[in-house]
N, C-alpha and C positions, 0 to 999 in steps of 0.2 A: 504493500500500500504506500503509493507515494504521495509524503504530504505535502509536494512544494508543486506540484506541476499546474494550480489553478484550475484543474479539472471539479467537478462536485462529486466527491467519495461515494464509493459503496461499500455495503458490507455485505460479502459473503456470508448465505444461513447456510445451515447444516445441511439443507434440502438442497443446493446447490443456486437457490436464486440468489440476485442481489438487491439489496435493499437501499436505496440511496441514503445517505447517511443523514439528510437535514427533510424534515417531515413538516408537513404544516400542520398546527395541533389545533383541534377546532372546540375542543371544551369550553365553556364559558363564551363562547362565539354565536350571539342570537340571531336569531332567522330573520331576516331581513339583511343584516348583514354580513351572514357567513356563504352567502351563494359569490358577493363581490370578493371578498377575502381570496378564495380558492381560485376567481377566477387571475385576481390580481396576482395571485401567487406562482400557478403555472405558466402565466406566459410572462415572470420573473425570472422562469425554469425552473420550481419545485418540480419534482417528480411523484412526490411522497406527500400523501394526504389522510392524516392521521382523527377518524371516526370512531362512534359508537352510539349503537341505539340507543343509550340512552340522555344521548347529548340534545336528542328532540332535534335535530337539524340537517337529518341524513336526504332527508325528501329534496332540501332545501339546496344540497352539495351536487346531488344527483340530478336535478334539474343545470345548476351549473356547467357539469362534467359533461350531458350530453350536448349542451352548445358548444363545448369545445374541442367534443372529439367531429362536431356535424361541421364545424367551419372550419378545422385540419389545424386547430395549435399543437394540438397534438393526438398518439393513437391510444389507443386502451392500453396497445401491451408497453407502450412507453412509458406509464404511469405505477405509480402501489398506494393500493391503497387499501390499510387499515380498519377492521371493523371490529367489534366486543361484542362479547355473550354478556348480559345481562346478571343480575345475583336470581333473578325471579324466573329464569330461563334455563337454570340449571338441571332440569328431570332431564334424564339421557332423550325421555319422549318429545320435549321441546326444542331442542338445540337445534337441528335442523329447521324446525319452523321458524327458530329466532333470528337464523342467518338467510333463510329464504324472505323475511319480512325486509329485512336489511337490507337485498339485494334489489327488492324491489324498488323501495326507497331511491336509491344510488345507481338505478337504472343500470345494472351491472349484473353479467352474466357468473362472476366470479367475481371472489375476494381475493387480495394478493397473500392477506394475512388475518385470523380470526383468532384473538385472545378470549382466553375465562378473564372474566374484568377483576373480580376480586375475588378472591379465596375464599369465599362468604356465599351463604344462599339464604332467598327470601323466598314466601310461597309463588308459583305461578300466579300471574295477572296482578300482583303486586306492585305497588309503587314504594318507595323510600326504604328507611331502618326504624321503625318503629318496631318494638321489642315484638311484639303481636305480630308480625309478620316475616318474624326471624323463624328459618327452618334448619334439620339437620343436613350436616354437610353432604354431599353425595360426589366427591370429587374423580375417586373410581370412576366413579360408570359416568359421569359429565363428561372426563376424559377419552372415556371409549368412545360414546358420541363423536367429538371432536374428530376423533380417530377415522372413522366413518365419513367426516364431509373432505377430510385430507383424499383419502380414496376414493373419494366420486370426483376429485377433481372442482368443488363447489367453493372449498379453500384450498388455495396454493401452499401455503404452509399452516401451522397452528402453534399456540402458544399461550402464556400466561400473563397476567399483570397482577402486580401490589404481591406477591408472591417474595416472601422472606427468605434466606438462604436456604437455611431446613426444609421451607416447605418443596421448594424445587430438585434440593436434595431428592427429597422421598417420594415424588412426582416421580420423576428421574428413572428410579428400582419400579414404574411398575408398570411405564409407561412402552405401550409395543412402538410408538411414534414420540421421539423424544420432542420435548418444545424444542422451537426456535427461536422463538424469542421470549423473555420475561422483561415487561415494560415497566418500570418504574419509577419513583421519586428520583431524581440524580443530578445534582446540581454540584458548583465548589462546596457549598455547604452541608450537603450529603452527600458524601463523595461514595460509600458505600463500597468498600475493598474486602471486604470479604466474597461478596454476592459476586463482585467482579474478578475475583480470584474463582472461584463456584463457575460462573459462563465460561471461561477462558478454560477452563480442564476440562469441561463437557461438553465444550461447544455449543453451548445456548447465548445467541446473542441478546447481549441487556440495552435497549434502548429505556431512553431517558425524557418521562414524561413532567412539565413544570420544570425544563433545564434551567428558565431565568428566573425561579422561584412563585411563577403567577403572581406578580404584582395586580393589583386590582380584582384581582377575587377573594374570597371570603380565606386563601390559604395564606396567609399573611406574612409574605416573604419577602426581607429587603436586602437580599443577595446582592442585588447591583448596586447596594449601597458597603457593602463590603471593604475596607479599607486597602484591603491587598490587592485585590481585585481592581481597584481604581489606579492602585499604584501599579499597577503592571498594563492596564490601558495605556495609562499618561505616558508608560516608556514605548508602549509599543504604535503608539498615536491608534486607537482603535476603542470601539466604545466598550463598558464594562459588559455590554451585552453581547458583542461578538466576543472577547474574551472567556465570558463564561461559555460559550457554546463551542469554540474550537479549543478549550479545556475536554469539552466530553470529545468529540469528535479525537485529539489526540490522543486521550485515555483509551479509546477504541473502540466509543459504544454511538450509535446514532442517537441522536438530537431532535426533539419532536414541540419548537417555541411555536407557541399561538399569537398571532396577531392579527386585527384586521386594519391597521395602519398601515397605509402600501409604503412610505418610506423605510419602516422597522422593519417589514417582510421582505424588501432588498438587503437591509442592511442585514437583516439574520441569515441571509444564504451566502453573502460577500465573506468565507470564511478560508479560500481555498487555494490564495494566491500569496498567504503571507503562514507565518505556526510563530508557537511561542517556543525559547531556544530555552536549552533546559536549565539555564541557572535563575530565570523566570516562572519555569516550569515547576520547578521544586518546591519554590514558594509557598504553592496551592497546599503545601502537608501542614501550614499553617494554620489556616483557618477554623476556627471552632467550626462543630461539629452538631448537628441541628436537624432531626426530620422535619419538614413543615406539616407534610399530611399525614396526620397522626391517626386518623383515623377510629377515632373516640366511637364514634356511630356504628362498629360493627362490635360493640363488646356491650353483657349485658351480664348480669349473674348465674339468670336462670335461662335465659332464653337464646342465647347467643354460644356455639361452643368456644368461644375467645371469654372467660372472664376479666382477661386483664389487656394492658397493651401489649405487655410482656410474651402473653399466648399471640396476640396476634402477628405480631413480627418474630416470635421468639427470640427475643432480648435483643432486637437489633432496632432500639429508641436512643 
């Protein structure tokens, strides 16, 4: 992987595809204006368009996508794009429906990649985390499922998110289709080397969702206000927001920042023609150390199997 040639990176999954290393992240991205966002993004030349049902705005992307594959910006198979399985969509008997709903949506024949969203399940036709509609895990057989839309060809790969080392671990031992990717928190401030030493010996790629910490949403992260992080811009004349994203992209995990600002959606792909040299580099082992998506809302005493935070990352807070 050459990181100076200005090209826009991929990474090689396990399945032999390649995943473009910078994704456009559409969470917290409302309808209305998440159909411009995508299109602004692609013919910036994202490649990677990073969904999930239940972001409420997949109809909205998928109307985008097909005026851009009908006027030739670009083709289907030039493009990846990302979808989630739900917590309330985990029975192995829904998973297929949840990803054929999905497809619908996004006017798309196939998914390039379909994650379990959160290591967590709610009943079918459920909305939210309200303890009342927390159910037992079924991750076995959700997995099998999974397994199944790989082999029909409906998902090009599959994969996990919010998934702790352990749990990907033990995924890992039972799984006949190994993930390909586990998407997570992963910013300077959660730099997360363990989970990254975990992907790199099993070949699970960890992409990094909230890389600039989701400023302005309810996860209340002021990363790019980071001292280090400013000071390593100011040497390198570069914003603290590209710094932190060709931090992950150098560490060796793709990069998934949301915006629907078209000058930040340039400037977060502009990461390809410059790197940071390693006595810069080093730096980043500075920084305190901080999850922002904590993840409160999936732990309960009685009704949730996570009693603690502890269970749900397994001591990695």
């Amino acid at each position: 992987m050459d990181n100076q040639d200005g090209e826009p990176l991929y990474f090689e999954l396990n399945t032999g595809a390649k995943m473009p290393a910078v994704g456009l992240g559409t969470w917290k991205a409302p309808p209305g204006v998440v159909g411009h966002a995508v299109s602004t993004a692609i013919k910036a030349g994202y490649r990677h368009i990073d969904c999930a049902r239940v972001y409420d705005n997949e109809k909205e992307i998928g109307v985008a996508l097909k005026e851009l594959f009908s006027i030739g910006v670009v083709k289907r198979e030039e493009i990846w794009i990302t979808s989630k399985l739900w917590c309330s969509d985990q029975l192995p008997e829904d998973v297929s429906k949840a990803l054929s709903k999905s497809l619908e949506n996004l006017q798309l024949d196939y998914i390039d990649l379909y994650l379990i969203h959160w290591p967590f399940r709610t009943k079918p036709g459920s909305r939210g985390w309200d303890p009342d509609v927390m159910a037992p895990l079924c991750l076995h057989e959700t997995w099998a499922a999974m397994e199944g839309l790989y082999a029909s060809g409906q998902a090009r790969a599959i994969g996990v998110s919010n998934f702790s080392t352990k749990k990907l671990q033990d995924m890992i031992t039972y799984a006949k289709v190994p993930p390909a990717v586990n998407q997570v928190e992963c910013h300077p401030v959660w730099q997360q080397p363990a989970l990254h030493n975990l992907c790199k010996s099993t070949g699970v790629h960890l992409s990094a969702y909230s890389p600039l910490g989701s400023p302005g949403s309810w996860v209340k992260g002021e990363i790019l206000k980071e001292p280090i992080l400013i000071e390593i811009a100011e040497k390198l004349n570069k914003s603290p927001a590209q710094v932190a994203l060709r931090w992950g992209v150098q560490s060796g995990h793709s990069v998934l920042p949301k915006s629907t600002n078209e000058s930040r959606i340039k400037e977060n792909l502009s990461l390809f023609d410059w790197y940071i040299p390693p006595e810069l580099f080093s730096k980043f082992s500075g920084i305190h150390q901080q999850r922002l998506l904590r993840g409160d809302f999936a732990v309960h005493e009685s009704h949730s199997p996570y009693k603690s935070l502890e269970e749900l990352w397994d001591g990695e807070i």
